[in-house]
Every structure is written in structure tokens, then in C-alpha cells.
Backbone as XML, in Angstrom:
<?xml version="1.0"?>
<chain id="A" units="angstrom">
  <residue number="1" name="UNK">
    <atom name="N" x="9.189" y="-4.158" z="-5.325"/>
    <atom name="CA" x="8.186" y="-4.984" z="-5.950"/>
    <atom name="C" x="8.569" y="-5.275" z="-7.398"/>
  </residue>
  <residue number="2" name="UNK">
    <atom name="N" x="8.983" y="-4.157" z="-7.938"/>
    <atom name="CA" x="9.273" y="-4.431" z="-9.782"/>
    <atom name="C" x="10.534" y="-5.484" z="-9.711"/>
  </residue>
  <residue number="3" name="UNK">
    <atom name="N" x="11.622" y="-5.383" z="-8.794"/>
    <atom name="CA" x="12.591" y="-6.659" z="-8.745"/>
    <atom name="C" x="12.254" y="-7.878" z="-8.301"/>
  </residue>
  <residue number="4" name="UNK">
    <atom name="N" x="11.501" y="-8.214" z="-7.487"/>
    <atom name="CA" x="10.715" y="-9.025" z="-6.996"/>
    <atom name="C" x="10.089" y="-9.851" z="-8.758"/>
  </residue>
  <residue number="5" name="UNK">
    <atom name="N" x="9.090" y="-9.264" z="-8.987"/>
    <atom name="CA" x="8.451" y="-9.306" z="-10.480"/>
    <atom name="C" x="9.603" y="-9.793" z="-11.347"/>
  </residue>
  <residue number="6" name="UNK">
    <atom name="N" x="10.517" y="-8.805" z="-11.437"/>
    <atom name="CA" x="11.253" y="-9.470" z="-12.931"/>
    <atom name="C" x="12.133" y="-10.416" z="-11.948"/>
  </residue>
  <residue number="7" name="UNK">
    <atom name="N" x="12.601" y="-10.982" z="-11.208"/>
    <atom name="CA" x="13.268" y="-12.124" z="-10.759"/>
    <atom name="C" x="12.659" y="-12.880" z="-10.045"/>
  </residue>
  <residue number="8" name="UNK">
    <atom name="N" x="11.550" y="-12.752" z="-10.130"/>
    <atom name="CA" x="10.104" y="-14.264" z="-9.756"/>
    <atom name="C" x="10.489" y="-14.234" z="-8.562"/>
  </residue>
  <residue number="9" name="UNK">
    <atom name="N" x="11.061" y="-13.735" z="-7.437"/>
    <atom name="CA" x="11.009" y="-13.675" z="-6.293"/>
    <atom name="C" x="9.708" y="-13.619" z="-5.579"/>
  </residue>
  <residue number="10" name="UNK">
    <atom name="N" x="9.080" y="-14.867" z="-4.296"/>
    <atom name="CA" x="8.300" y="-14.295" z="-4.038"/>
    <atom name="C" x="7.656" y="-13.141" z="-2.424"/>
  </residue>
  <residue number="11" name="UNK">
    <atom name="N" x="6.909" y="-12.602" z="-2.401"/>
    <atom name="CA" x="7.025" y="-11.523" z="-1.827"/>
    <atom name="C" x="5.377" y="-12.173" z="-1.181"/>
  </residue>
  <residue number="12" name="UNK">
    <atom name="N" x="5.676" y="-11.878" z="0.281"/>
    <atom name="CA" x="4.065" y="-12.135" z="0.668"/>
    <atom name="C" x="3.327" y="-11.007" z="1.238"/>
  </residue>
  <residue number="13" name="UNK">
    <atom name="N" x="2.789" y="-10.151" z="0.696"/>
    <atom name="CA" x="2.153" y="-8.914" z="0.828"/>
    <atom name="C" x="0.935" y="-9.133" z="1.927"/>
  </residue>
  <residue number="14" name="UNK">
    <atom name="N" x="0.676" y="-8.828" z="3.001"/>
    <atom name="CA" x="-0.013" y="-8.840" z="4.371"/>
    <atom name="C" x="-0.453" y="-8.199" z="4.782"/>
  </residue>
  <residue number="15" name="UNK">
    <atom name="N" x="-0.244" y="-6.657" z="4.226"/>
    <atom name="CA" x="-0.965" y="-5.771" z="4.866"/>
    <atom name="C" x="-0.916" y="-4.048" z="4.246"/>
  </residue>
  <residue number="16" name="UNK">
    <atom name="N" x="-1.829" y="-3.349" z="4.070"/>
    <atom name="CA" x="-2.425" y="-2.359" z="3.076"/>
    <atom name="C" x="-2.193" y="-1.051" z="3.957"/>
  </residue>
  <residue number="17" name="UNK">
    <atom name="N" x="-1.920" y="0.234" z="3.413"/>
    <atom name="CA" x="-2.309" y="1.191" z="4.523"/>
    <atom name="C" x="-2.501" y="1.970" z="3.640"/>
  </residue>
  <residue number="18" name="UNK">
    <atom name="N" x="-3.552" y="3.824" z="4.190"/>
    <atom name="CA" x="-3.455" y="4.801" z="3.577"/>
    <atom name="C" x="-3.285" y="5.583" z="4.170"/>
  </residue>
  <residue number="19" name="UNK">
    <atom name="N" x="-3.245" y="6.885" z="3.550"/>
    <atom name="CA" x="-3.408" y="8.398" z="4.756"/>
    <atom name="C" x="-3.186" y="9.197" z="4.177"/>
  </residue>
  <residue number="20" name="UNK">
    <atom name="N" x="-3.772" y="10.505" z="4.801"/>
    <atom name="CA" x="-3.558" y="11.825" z="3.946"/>
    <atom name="C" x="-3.149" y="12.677" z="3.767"/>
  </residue>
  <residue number="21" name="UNK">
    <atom name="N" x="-1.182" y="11.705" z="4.105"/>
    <atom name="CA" x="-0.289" y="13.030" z="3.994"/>
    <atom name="C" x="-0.308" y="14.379" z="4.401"/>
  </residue>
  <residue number="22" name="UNK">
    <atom name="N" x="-0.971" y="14.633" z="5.275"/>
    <atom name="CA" x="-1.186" y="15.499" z="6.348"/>
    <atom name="C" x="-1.858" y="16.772" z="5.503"/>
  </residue>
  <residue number="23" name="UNK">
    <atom name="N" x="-2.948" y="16.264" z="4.505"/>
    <atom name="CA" x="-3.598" y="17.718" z="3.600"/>
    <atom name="C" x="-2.578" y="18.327" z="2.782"/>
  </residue>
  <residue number="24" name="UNK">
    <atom name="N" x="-1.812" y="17.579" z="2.029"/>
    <atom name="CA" x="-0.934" y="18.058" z="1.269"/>
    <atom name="C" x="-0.060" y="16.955" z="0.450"/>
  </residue>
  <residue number="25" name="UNK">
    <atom name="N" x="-0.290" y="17.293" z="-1.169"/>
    <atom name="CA" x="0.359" y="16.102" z="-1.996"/>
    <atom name="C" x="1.515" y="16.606" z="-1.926"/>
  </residue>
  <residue number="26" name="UNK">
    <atom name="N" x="2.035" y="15.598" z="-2.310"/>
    <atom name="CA" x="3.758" y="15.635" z="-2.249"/>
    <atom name="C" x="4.316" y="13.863" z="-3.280"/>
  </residue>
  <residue number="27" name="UNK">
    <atom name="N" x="5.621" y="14.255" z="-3.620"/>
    <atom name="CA" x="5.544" y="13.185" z="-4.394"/>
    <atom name="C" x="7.090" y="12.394" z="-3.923"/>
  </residue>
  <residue number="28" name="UNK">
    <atom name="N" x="6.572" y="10.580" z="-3.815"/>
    <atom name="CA" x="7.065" y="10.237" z="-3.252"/>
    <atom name="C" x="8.468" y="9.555" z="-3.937"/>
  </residue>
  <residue number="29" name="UNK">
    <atom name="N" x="9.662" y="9.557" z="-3.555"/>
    <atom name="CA" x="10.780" y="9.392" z="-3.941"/>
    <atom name="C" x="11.511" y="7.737" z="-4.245"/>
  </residue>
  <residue number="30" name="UNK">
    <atom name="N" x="10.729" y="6.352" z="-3.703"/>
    <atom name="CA" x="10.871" y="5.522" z="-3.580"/>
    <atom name="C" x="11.315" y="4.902" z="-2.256"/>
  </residue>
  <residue number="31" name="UNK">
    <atom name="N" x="12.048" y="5.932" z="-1.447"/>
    <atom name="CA" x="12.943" y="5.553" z="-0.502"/>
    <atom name="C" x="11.650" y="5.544" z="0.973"/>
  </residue>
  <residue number="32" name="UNK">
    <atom name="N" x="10.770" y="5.997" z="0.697"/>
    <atom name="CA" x="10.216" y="6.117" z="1.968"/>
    <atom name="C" x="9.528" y="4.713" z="3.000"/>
  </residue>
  <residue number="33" name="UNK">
    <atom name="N" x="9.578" y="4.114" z="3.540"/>
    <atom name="CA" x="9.154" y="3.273" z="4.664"/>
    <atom name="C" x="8.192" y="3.692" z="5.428"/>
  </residue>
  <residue number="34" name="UNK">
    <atom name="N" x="7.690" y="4.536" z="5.511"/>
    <atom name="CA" x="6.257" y="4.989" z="6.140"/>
    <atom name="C" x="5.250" y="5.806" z="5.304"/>
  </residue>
  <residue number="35" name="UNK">
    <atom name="N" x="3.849" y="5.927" z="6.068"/>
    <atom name="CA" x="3.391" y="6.925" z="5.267"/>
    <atom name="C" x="3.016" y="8.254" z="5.784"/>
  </residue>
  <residue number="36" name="UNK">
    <atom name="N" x="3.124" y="9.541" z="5.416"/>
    <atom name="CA" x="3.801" y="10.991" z="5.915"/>
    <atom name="C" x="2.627" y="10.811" z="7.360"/>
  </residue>
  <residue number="37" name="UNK">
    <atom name="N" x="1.106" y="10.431" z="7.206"/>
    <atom name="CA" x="0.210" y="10.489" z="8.142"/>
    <atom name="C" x="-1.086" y="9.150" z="7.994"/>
  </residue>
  <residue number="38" name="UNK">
    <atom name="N" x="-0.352" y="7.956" z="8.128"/>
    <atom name="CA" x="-1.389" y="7.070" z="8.089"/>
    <atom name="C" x="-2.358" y="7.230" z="9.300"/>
  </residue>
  <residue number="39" name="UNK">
    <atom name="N" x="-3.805" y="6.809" z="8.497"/>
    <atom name="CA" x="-4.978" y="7.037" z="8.590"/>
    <atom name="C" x="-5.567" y="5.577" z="8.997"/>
  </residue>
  <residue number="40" name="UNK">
    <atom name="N" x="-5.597" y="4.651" z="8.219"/>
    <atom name="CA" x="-5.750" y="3.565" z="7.894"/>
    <atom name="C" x="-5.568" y="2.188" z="8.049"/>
  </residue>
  <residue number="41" name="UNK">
    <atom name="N" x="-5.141" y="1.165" z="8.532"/>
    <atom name="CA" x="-4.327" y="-0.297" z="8.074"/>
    <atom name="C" x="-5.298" y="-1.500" z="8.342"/>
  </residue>
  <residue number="42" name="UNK">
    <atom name="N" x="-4.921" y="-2.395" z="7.487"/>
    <atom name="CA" x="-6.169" y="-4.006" z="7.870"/>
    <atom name="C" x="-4.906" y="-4.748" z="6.777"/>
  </residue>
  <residue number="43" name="UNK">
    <atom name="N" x="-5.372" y="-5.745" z="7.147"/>
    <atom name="CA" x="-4.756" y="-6.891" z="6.272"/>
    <atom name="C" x="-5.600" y="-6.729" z="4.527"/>
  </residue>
  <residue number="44" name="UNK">
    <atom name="N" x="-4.266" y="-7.142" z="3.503"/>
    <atom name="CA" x="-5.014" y="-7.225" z="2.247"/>
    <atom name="C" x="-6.070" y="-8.347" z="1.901"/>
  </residue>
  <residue number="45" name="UNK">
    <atom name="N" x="-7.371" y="-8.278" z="1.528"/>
    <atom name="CA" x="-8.263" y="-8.996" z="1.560"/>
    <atom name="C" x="-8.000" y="-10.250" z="-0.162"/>
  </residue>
  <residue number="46" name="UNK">
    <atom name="N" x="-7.489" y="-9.357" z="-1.218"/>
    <atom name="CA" x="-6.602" y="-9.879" z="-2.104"/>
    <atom name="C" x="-6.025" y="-9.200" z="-2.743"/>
  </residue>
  <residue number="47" name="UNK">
    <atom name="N" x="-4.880" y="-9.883" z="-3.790"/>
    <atom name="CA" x="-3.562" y="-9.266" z="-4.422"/>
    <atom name="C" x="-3.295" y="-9.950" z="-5.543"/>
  </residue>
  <residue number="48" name="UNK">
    <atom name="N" x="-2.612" y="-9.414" z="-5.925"/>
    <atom name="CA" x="-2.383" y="-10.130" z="-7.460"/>
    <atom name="C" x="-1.735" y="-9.788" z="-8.238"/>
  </residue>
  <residue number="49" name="UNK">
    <atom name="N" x="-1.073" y="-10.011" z="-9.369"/>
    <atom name="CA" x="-0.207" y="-9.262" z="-10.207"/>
    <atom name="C" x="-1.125" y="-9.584" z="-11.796"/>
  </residue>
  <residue number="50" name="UNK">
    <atom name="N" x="-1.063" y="-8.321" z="-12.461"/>
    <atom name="CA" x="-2.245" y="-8.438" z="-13.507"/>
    <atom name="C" x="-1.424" y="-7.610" z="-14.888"/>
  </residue>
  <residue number="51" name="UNK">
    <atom name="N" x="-2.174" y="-7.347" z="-15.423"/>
    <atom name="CA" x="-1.794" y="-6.277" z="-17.380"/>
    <atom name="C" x="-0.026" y="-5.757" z="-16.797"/>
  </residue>
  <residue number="52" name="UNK">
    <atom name="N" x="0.830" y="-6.457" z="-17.995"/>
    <atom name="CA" x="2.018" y="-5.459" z="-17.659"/>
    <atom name="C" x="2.732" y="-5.469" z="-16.176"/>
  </residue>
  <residue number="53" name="UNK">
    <atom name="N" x="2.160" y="-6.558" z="-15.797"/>
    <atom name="CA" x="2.819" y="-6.858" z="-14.572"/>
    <atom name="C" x="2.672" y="-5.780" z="-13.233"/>
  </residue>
  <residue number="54" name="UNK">
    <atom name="N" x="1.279" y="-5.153" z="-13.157"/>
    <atom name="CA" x="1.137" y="-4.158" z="-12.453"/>
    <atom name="C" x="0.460" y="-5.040" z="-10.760"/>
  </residue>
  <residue number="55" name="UNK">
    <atom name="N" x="0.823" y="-4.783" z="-9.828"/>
    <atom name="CA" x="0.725" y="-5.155" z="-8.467"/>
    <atom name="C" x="-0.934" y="-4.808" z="-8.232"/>
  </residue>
  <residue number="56" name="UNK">
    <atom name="N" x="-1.910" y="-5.753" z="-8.210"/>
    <atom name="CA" x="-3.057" y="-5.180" z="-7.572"/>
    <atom name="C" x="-3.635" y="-5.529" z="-6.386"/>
  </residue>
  <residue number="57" name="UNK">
    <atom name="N" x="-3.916" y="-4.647" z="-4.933"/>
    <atom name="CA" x="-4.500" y="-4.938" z="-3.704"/>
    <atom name="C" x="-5.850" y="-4.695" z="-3.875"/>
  </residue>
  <residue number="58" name="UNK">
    <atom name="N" x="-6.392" y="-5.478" z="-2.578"/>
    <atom name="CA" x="-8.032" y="-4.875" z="-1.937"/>
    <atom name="C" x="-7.969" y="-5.306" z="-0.462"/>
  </residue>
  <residue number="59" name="UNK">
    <atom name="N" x="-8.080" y="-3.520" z="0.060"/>
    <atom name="CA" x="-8.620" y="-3.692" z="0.942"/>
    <atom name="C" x="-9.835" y="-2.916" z="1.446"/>
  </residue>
  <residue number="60" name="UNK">
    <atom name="N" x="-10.783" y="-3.462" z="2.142"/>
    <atom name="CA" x="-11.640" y="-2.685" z="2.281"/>
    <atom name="C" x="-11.394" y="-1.425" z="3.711"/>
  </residue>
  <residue number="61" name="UNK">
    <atom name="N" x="-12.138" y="-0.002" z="3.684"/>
    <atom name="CA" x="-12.128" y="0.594" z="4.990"/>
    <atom name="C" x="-13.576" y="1.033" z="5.286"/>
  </residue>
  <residue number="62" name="UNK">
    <atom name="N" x="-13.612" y="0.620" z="6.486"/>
    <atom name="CA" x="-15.332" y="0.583" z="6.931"/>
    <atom name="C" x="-15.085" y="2.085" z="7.288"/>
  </residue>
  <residue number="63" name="UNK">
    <atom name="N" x="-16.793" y="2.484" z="6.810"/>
    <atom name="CA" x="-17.359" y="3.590" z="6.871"/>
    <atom name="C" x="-16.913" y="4.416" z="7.997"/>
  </residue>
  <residue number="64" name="UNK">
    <atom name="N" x="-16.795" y="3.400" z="9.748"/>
    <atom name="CA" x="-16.197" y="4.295" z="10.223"/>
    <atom name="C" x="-14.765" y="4.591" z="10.307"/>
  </residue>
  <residue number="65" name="UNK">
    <atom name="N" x="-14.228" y="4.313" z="10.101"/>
    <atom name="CA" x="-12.833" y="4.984" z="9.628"/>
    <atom name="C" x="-12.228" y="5.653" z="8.669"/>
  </residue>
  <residue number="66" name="UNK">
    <atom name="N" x="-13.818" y="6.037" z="8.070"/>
    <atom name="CA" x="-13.153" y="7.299" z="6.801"/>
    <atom name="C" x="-12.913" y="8.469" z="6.779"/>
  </residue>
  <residue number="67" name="UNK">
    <atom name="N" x="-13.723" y="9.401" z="5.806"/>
    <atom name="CA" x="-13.804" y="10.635" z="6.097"/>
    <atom name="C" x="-12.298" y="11.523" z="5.680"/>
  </residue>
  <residue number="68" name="UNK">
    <atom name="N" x="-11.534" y="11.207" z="5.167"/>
    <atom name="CA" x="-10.393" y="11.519" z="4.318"/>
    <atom name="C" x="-9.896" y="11.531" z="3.362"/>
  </residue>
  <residue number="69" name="UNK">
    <atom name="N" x="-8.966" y="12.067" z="2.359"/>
    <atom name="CA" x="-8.985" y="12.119" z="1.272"/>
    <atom name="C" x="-7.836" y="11.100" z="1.659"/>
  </residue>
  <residue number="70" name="UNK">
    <atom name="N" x="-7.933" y="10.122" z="0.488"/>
    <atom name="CA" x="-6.831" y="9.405" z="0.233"/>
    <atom name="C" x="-5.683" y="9.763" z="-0.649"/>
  </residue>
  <residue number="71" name="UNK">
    <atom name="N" x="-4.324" y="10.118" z="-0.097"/>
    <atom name="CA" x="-2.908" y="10.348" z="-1.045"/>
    <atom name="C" x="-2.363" y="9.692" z="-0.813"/>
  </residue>
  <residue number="72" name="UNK">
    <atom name="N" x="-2.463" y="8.811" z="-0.100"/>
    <atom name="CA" x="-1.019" y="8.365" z="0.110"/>
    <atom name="C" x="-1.199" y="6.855" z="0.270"/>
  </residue>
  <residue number="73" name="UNK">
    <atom name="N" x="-0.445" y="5.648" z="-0.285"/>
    <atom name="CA" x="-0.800" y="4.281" z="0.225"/>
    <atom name="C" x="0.867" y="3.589" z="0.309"/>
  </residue>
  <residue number="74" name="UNK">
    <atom name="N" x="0.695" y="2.304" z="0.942"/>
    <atom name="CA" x="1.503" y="1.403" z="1.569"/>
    <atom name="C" x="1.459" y="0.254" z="1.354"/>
  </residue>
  <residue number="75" name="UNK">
    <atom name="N" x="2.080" y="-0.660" z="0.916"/>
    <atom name="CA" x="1.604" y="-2.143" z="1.375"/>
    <atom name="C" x="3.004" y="-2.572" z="1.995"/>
  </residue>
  <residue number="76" name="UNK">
    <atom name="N" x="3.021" y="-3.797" z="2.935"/>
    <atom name="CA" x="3.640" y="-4.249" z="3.471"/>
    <atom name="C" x="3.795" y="-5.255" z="3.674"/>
  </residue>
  <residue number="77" name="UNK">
    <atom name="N" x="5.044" y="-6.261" z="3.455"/>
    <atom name="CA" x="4.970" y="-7.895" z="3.573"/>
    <atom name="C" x="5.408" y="-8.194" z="4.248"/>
  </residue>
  <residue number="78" name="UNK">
    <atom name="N" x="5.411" y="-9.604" z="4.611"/>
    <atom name="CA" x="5.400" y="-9.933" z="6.189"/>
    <atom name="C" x="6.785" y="-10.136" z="7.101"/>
  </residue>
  <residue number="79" name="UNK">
    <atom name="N" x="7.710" y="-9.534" z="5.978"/>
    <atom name="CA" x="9.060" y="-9.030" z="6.862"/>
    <atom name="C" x="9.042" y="-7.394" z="7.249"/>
  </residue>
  <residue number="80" name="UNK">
    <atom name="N" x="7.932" y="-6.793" z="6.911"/>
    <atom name="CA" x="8.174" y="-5.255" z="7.257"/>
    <atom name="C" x="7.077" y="-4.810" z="8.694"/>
  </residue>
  <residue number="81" name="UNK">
    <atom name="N" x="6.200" y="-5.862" z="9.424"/>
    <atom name="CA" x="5.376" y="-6.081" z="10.227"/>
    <atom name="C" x="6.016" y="-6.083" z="11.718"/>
  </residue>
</chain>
């Protein structure tokens, strides 16, 4: 995403995920392509790039599919689908 950003490349972001790393933080290295225990996924409702060039999503998760602590998130564009 930050190369994307500084070389105006654009990137079409499609879809959000979370999960809760299976009850245990851990910190993530850059390299990872999944998430340790997604919980979660819907399409991003919106996105944007804002202050300092920081990436911002929304997505919403209905009540019934909660009930977890959130650590861990994802987004995904529409070549990683």
C-alpha cells in the first residue's frame, strides 16, 4: 500500500477482514497473506487515503457475527480475491 501511495499507483481495495489471531497477539512481519484466524469478511463499505497519507476503511460487522476481540485485520484488492 505505502508503494502504491508514493507511486500514485492505483489499487482497488474490495474487501476488509478481521480475527482474533487465535487469543493471542503476535506481531505481524509484513509478509503475511492471511489472517492467523479470520473471524470476519464483507466488502469495504468506504476507503480513502487521509492525514500523512494514512489508508482509511469501513466496514461494518453485524451484531451477529461478533463477540470477539479484534487483533488482527486485512484488506484485500481485487487481484487478491
Amino acid at each position: 500500500m505505502a508503494d502504491a501511495i508514493a507511486n500514485g499507483t492505483q489499487v482497488n481495495l474490495t474487501e476488509m477482514a478481521v480475527g482474533d489471531a487465535n487469543g493471542a497477539h503476535y506481531d505481524p512481519d509484513g509478509t503475511e497473506t492471511a489472517l492467523r484466524n479470520e473471524r470476519y469478511r464483507n466488502v469495504i463499505e468506504q476507503s480513502g487515503v487521509g492525514h500523512q497519507h494514512q489508508v482509511m476503511t469501513q466496514m461494518t460487522i453485524p451484531v451477529e457475527h461478533g463477540g470477539f476481540f479484534i487483533r488482527e485485520a486485512g484488506l484485500f484488492d481485487d487481484e487478491a480475491i
